[in-house]
N, CA, C and O atoms as a DFTB+ gen file, in Angstrom:
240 C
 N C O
     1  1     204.666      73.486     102.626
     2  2     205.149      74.561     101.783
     3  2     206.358      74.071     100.993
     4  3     207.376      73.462     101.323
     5  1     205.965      74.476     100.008
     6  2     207.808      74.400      99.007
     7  2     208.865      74.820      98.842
     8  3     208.618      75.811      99.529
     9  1     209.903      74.987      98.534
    10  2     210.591      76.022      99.114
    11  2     210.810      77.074      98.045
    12  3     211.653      77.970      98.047
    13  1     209.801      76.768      97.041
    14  2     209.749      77.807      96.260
    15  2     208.552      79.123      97.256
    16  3     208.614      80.353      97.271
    17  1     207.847      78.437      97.768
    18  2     207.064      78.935      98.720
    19  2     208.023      79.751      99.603
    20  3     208.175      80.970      99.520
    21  1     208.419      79.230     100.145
    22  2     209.380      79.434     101.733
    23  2     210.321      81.038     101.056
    24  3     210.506      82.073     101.697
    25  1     210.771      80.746      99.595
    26  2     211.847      81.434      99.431
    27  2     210.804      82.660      99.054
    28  3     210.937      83.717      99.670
    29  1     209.957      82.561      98.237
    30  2     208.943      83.651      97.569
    31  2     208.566      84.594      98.918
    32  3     208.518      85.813      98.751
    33  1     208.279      83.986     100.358
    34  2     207.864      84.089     101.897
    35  2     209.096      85.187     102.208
    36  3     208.837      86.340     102.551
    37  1     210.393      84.716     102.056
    38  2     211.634      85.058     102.460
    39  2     211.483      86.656     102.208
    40  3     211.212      87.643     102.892
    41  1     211.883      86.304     100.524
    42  2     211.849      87.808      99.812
    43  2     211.146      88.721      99.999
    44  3     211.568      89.871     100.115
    45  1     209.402      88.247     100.095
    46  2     208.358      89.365     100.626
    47  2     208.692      90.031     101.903
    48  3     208.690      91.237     102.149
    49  1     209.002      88.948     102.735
    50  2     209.327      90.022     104.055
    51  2     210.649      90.618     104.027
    52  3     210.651      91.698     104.617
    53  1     211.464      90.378     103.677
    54  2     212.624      91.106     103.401
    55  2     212.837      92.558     102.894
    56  3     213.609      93.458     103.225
    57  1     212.000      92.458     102.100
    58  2     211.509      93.709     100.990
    59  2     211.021      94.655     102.113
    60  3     211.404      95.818     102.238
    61  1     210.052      93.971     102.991
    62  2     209.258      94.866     103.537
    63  2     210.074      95.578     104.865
    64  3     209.960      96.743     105.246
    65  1     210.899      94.542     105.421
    66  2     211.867      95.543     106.170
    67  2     213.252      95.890     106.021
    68  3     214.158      96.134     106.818
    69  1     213.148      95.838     104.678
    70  2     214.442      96.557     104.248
    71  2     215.709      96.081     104.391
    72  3     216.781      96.685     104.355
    73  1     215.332      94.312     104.644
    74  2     216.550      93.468     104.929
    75  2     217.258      92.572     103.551
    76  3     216.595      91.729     102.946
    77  1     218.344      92.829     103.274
    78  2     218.970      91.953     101.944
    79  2     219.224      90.648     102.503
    80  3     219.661      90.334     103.610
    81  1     218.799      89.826     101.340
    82  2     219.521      88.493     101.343
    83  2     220.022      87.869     100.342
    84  3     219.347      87.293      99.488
    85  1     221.355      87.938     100.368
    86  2     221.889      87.278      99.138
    87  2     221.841      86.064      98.961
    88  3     221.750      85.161      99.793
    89  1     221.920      86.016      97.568
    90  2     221.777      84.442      96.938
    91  2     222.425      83.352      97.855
    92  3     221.800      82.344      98.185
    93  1     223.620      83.587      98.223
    94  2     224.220      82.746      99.074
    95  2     224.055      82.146     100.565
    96  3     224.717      81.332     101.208
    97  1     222.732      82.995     100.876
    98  2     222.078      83.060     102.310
    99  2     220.789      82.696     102.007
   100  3     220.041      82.857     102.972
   101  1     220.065      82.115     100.683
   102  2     218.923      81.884     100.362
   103  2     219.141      80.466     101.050
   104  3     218.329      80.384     101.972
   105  1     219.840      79.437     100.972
   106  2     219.324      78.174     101.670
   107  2     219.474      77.989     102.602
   108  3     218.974      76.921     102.954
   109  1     220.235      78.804     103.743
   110  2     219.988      78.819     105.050
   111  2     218.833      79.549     105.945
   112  3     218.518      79.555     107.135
   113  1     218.317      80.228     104.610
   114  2     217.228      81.294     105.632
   115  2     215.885      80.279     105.441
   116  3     215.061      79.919     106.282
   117  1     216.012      79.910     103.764
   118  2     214.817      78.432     103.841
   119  2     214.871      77.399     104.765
   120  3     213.856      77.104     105.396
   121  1     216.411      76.530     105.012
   122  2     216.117      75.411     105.807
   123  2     215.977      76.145     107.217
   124  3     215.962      75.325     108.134
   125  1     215.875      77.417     107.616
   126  2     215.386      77.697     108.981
   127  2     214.049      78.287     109.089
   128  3     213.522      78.837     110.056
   129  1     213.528      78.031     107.716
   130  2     212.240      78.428     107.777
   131  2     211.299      76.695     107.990
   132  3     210.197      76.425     108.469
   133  1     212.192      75.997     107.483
   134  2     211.682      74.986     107.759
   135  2     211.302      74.369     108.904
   136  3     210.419      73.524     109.052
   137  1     212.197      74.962     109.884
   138  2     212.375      74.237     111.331
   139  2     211.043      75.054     112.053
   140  3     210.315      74.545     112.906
   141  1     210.881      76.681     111.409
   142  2     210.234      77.321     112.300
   143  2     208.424      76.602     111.872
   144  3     207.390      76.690     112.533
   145  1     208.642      76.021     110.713
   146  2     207.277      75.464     110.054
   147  2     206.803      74.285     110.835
   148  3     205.667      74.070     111.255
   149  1     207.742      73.653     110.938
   150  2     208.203      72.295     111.394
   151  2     207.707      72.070     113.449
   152  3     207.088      71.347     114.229
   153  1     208.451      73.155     113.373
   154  2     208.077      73.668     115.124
   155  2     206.539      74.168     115.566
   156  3     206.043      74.058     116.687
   157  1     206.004      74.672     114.522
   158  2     204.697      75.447     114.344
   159  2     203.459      74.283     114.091
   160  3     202.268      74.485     114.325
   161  1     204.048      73.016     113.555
   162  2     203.014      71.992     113.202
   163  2     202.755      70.918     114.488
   164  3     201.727      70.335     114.832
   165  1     204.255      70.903     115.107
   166  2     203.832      70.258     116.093
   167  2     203.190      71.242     117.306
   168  3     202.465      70.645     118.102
   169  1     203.333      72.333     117.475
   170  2     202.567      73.400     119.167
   171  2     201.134      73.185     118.001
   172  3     200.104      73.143     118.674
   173  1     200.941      73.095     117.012
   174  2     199.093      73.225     116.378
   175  2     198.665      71.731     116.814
   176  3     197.499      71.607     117.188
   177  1     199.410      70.689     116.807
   178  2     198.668      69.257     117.374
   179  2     198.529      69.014     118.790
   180  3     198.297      67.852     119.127
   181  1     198.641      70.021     119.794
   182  2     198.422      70.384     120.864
   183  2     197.103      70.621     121.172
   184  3     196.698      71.772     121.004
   185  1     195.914      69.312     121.819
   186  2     195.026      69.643     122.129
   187  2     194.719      70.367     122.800
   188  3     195.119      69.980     123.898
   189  1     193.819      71.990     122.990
   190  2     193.575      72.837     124.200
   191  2     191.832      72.367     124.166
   192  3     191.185      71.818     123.275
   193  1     191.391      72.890     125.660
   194  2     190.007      72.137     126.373
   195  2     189.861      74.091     126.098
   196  3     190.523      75.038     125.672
   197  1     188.650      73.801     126.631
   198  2     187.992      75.361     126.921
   199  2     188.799      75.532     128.507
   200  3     188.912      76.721     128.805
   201  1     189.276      74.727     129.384
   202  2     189.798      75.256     130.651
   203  2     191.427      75.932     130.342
   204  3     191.968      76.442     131.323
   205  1     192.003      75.941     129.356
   206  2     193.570      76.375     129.037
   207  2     193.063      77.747     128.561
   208  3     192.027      77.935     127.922
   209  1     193.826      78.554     128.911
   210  2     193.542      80.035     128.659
   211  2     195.435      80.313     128.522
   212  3     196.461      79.652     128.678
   213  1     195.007      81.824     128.108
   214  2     195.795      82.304     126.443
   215  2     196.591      83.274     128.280
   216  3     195.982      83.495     129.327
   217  1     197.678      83.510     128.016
   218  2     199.158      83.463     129.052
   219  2     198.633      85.170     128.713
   220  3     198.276      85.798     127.717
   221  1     198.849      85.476     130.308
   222  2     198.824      87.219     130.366
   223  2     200.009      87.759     129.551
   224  3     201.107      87.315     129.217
   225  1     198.975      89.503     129.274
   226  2     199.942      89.948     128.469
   227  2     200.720      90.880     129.484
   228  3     200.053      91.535     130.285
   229  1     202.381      90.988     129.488
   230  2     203.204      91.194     129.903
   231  2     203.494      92.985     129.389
   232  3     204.158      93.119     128.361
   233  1     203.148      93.891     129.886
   234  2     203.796      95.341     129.420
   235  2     204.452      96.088     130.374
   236  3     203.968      96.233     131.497
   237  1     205.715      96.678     129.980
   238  2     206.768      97.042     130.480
   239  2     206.334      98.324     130.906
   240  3     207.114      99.077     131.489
């Protein structure tokens, strides 16, 4: 992604919950979008077998 991507990403969800981000908080919210991208590429190169199953769901 680009970070014209990342930032276009930012704004949409922002909008949607009603959260501001000022100009001055635009390159920290990208380079931590990066890490979360970054973090997300390596748990996807994680081979699973058909024997690994998906972690119970937890309700309070």
């Amino acid at each position: 992604m680009t970070d014209e991507d990342l930032e276009a990403h930012a704004r949409a969800t922002a909008a949607l919950l009603g959260l501001p981000i000022a100009p001055h908080q635009m390159p920290g919210v990208i380079a931590g979008l990066k890490v979360a991208v970054a973090a997300a590429a390596l748990i996807e190169r994680v081979p699973l077998t058909e024997a690994e199953e998906a972690a119970p769901v937890f309700r309070a």
